[in-house]
N, C-alpha and C positions, 0 to 999 in steps of 0.2 A: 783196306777194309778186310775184314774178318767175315765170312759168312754163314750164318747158320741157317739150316731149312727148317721150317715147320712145319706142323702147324704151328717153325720159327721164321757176317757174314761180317773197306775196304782198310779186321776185319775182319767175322764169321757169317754163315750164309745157312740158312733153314728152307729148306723146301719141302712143300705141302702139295702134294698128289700123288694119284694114283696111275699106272701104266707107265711104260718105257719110254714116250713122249707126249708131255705134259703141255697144254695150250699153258698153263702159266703156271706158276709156283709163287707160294709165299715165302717173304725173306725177309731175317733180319741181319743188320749190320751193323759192327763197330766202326767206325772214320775216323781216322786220324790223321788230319790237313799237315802241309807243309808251307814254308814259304813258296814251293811251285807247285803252289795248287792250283785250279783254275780262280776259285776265290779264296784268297787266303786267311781266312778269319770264319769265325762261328761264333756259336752262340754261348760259347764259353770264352773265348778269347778274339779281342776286336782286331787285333793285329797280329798271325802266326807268324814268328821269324825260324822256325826250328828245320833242319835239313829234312830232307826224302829219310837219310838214312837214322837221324835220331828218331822221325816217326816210325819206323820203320822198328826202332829199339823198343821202342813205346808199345808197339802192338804186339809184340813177341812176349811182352812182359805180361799184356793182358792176355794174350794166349797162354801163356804158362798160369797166370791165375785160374784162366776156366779150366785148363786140363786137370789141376788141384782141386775140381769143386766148386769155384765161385760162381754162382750163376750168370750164365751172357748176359740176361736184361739188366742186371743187376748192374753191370759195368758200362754196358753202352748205356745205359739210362746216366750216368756220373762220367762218364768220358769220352763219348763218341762226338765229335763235333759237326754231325747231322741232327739237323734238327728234329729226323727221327729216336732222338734219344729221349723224347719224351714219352715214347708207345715202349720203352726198351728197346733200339733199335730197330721196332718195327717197319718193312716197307709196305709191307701190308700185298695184296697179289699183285702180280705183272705176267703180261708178255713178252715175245720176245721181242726188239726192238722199241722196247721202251727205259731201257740202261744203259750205260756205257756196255762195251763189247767184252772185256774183261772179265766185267763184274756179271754178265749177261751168264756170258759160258760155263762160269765156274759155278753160278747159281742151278742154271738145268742140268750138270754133270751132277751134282748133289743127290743123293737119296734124303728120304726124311727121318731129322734131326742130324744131316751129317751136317758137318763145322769143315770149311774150308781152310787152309793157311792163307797169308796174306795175298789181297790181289792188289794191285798196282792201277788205276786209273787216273784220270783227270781231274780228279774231286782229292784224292790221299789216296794213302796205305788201309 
């Protein structure tokens, strides 16, 4: 996943607040499943057969499209295979201990509007 902060991530990540430790931040995310995902299918494809590492090429690709200008929502809404690609990868807020650990940390390291590089979890890239 990709994450970008808002008032926006496995993958960009957005986080939304104020002070140096935030009870929770807003995120949105790109996902990009593999066949070792924990489920491997979405709601773009019912059955993912594609490696860690081709997802992994995948997101890099869409990372290089945002850093040209392409808007995040824009893409996680047509390619993220969380069902948050319906908000634009919206998670909308969280705390902590309500994500995986990966995606947890790299989301409260964020200032807001920064974009994480790929994070690695249980769910994709």
């Amino acid at each position: 996943a990709v994450v970008s902060t808002q008032s926006t991530v496995s993958s960009g990540i957005n986080a939304e607040y104020g002070g140096s430790a935030p009870a929770t931040v807003r995120a949105s995310h790109l996902l990009v499943k593999h066949r070792d995902s924990r489920r491997p299918s979405s709601w773009r494809e019912e059955t993912i057969t594609r490696s860690k590492e081709e997802a992994l090429n995948i997101l890099n690709g869409y990372l290089a499209q945002i850093n040209n200008g392409t808007p995040f929502a824009d893409l996680a809404s047509q390619f993220s295979d969380c069902s948050s690609a319906k908000r634009g990868g919206d998670l909308g807020h969280f705390g902590r201990g309500q994500m995986q650990k990966p995606f947890e940390d790299a989301t409260f390291a964020l200032s807001v509007n920064e974009m994480s590089g790929p994070i690695s979890t249980d769910s994709g890239v």
